[in-house]
BABATI-833928 format. One record per atom (N, C-alpha, C, O, CB): residue in three letters; x, y, z. Coordinates in steps of 0.02 Angstrom, whole numbers, padded with zeros to 5 digits, always signed. Glycine has a CB too. Layout:
% BABATI-833928
ALAXYZ...
This chain:
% BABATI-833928
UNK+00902+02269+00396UNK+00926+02214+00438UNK+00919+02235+00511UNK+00934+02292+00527UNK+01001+02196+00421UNK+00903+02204+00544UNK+00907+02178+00615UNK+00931+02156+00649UNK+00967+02114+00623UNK+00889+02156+00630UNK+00938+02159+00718UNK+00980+02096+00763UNK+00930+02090+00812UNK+00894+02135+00834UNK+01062+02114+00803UNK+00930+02002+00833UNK+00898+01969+00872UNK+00915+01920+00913UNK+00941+01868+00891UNK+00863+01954+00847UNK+00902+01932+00990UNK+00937+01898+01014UNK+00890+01816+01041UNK+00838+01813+01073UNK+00971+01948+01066UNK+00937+01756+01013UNK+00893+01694+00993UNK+00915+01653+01061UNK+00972+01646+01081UNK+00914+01653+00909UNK+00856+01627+01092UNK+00887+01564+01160UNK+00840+01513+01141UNK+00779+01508+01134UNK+00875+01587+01263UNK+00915+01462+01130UNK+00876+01388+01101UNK+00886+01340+01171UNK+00919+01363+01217UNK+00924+01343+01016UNK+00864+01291+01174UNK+00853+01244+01224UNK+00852+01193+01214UNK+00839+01197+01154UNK+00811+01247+01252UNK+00858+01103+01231UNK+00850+01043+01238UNK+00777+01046+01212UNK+00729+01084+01214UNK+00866+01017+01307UNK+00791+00990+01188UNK+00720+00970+01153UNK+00719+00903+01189UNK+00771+00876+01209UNK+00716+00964+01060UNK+00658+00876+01198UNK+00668+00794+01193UNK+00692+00728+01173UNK+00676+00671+01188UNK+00646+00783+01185UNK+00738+00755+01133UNK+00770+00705+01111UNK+00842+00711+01141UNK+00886+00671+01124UNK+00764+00702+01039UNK+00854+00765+01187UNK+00925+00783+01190UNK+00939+00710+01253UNK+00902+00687+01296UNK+00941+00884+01222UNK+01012+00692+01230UNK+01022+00662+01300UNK+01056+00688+01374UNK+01116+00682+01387UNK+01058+00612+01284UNK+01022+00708+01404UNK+01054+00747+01451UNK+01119+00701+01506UNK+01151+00723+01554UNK+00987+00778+01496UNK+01120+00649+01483UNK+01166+00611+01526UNK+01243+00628+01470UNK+01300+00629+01492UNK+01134+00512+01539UNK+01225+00637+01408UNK+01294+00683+01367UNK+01319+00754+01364UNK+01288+00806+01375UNK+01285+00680+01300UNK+01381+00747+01348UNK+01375+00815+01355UNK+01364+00860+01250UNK+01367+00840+01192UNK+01464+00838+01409UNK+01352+00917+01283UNK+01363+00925+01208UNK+01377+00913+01138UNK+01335+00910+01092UNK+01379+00939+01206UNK+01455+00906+01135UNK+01494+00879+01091UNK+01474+00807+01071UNK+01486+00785+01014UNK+01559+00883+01116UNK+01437+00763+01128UNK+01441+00716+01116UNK+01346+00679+01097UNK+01329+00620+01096UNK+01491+00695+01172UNK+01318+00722+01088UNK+01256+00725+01072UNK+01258+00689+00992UNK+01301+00704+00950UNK+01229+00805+01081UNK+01205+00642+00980UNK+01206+00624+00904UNK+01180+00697+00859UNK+01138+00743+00862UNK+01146+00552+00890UNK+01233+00673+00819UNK+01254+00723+00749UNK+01250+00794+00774UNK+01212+00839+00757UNK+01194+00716+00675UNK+01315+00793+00833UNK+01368+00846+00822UNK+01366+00878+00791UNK+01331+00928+00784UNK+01414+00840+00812UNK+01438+00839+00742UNK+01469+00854+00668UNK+01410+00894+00636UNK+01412+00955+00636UNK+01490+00779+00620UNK+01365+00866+00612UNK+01293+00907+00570UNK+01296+00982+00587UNK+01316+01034+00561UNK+01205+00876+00602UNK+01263+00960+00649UNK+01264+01034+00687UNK+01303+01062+00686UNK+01290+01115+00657UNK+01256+01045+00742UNK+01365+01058+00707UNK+01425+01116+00736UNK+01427+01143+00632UNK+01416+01200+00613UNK+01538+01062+00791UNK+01440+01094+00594UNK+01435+01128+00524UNK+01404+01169+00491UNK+01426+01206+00448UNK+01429+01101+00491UNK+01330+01163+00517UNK+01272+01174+00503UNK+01292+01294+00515UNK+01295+01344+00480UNK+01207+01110+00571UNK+01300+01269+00599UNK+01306+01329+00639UNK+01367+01361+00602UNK+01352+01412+00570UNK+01317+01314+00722UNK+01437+01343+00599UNK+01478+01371+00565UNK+01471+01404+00506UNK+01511+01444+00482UNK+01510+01339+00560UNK+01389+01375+00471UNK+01387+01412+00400UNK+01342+01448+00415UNK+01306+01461+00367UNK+01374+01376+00333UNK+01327+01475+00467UNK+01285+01539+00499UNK+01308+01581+00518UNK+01274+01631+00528UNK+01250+01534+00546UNK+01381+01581+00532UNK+01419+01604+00545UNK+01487+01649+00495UNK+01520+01700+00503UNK+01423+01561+00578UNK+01481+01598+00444UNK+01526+01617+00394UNK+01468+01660+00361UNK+01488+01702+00321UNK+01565+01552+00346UNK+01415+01658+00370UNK+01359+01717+00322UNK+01339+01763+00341UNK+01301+01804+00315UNK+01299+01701+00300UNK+01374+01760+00412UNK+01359+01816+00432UNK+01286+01847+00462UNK+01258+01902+00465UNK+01377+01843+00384UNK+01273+01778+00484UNK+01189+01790+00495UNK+01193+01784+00572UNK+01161+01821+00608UNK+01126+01723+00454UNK+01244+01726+00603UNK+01256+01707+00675UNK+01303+01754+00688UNK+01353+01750+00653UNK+01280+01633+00691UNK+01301+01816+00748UNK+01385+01855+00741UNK+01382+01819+00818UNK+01343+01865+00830UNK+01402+01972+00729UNK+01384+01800+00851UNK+01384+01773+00914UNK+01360+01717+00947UNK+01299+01717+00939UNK+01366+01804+00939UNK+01381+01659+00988UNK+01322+01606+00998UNK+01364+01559+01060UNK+01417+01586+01076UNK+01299+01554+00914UNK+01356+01525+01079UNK+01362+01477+01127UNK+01309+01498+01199UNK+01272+01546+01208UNK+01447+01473+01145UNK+01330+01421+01256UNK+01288+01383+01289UNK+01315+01454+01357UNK+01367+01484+01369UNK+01307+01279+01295UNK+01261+01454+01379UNK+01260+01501+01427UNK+01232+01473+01514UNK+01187+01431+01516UNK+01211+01558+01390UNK+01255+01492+01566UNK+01233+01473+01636UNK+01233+01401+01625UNK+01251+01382+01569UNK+01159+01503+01664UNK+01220+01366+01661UNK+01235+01292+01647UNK+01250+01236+01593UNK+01267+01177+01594UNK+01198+01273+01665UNK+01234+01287+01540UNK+01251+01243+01470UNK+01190+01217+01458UNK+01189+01177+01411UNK+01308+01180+01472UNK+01139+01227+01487UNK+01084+01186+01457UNK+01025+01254+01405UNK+00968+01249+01383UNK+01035+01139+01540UNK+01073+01308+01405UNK+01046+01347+01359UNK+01074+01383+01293UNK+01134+01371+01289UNK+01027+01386+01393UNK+01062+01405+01264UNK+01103+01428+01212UNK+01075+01489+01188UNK+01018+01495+01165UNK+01111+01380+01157UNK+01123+01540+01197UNK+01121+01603+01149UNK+01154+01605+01108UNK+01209+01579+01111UNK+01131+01657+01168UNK+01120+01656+01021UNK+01146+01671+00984UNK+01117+01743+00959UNK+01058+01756+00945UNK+01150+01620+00950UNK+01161+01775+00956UNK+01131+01874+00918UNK+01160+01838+00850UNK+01211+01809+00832UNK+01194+01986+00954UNK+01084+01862+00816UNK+01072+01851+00758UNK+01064+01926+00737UNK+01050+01977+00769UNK+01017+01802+00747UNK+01083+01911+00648UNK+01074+01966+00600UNK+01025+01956+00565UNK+01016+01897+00579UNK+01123+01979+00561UNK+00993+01966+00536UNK+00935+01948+00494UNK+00879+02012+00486UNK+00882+02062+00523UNK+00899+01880+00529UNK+00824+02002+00430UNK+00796+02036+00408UNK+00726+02037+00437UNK+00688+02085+00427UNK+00805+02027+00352UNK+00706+01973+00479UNK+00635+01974+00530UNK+00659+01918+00552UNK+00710+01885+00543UNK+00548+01973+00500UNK+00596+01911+00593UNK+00587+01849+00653UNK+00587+01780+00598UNK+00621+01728+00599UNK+00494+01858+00709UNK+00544+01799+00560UNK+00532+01762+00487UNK+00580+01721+00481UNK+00587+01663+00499UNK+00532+01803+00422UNK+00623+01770+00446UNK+00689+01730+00422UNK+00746+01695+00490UNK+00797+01665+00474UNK+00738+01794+00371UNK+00728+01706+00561UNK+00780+01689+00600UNK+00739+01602+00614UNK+00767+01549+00628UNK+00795+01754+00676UNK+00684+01611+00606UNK+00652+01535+00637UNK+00648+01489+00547UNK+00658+01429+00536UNK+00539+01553+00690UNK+00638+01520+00518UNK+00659+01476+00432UNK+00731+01446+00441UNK+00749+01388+00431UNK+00666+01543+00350UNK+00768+01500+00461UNK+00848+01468+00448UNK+00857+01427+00515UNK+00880+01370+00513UNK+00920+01536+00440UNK+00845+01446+00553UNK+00837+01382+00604UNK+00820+01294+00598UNK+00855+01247+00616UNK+00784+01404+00640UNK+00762+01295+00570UNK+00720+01256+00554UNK+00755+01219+00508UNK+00725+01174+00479UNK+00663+01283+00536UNK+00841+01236+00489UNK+00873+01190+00425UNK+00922+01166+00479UNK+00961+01127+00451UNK+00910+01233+00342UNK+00935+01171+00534UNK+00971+01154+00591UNK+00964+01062+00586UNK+00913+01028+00598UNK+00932+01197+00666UNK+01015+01043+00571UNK+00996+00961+00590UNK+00981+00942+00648UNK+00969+00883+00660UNK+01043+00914+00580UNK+00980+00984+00689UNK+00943+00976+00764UNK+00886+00979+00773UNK+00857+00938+00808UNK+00956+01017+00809UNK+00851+01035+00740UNK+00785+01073+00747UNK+00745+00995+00731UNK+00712+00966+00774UNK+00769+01152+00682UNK+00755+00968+00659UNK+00697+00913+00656UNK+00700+00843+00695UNK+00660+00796+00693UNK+00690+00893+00585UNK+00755+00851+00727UNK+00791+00784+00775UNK+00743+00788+00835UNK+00715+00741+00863UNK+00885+00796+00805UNK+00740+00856+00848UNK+00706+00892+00909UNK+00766+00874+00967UNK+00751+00840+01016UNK+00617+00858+00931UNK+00826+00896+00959UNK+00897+00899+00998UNK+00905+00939+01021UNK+00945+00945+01068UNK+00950+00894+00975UNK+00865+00989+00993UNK+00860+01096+01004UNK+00800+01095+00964UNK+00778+01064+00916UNK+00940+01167+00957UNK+00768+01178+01030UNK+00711+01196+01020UNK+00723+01254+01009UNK+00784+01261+01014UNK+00668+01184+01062UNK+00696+01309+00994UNK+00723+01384+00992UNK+00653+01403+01053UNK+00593+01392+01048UNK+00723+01434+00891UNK+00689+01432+01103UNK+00641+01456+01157UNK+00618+01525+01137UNK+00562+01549+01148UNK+00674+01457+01231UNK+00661+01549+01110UNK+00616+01642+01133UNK+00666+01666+01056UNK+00715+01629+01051UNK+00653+01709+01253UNK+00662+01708+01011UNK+00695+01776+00983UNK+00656+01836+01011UNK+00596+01832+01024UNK+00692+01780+00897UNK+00682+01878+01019UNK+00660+01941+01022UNK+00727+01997+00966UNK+00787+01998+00954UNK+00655+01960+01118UNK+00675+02027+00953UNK+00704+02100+00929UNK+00752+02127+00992UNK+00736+02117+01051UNK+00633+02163+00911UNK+00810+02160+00971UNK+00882+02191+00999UNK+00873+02246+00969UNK+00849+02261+00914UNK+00957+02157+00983UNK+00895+02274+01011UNK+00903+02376+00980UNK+00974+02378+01025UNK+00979+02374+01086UNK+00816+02462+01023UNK+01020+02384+00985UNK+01085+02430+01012UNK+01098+02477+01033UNK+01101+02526+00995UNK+01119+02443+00987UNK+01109+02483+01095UNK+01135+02586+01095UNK+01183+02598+01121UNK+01205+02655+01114UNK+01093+02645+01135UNK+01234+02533+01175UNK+01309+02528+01160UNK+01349+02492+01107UNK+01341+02440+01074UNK+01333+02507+01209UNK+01391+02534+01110UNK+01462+02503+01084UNK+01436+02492+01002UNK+01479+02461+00969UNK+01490+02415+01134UNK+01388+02507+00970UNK+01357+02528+00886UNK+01398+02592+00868UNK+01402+02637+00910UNK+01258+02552+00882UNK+01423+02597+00819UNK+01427+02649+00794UNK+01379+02668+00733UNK+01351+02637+00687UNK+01487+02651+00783UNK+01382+02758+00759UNK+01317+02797+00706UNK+01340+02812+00656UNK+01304+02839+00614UNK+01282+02861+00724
C-alpha cells in the first residue's frame, strides 16, 4: 500500500454561482466520499485555498486503483469534479518505523 496525495477540481458542470453543499447531488457525493472514508482508502480530504480545490491523501495500492475508485464518484460522470493531479507521497514525518 501506498499513499497519494489526490487534487480534484470543478469540472464543467460545476455551478460556480453555488456553493458546495449546494451543488446538485450533494447527498450522492458527500455519501459516496464518506464510504472512502469508512474504508479507509480516504484518511484525509477537503476544499483547500479558495474552495475551488480539493485535497485528499489517499491509501491505496497504485495510481490504478485511486482513479478506478474515483471514477464511481457520482460527480466524476456528472463532470461536477475532475481529479487534477495524484502523485505518489513518501512520508518521512510524523510515520512511524
Amino acid at each position: 500500500m501506498a499513499y497519494f496525495v489526490v487534487t480534484r477540481e470543478p469540472g464543467p458542470s460545476w455551478d460556480h454561482a453555488r456553493p458546495m453543499r449546494e451543488q446538485d447531488g450533494w447527498e450522492a457525493h458527500a455519501t459516496f466520499m464518506d464510504g472512502l472514508v469508512d474504508d479507509g482508502f480516504v484518511l484525509l480530504g477537503g476544499p483547500v485555498g479558495d474552495g475551488m480545490r480539493f485535497l485528499h491523501i489517499v491509501h491505496a495500492q497504485s495510481e490504478r486503483e485511486v482513479k478506478d475508485r474515483l471514477a464511481e464518484d457520482p460527480w466524476t460522470p456528472a463532470e461536477r469534479l475532475r481529479t487534477a493531479s495524484i502523485e505518489p507521497w513518501e512520508i518521512l514525518l510524523g510515520k512511524e518505523h
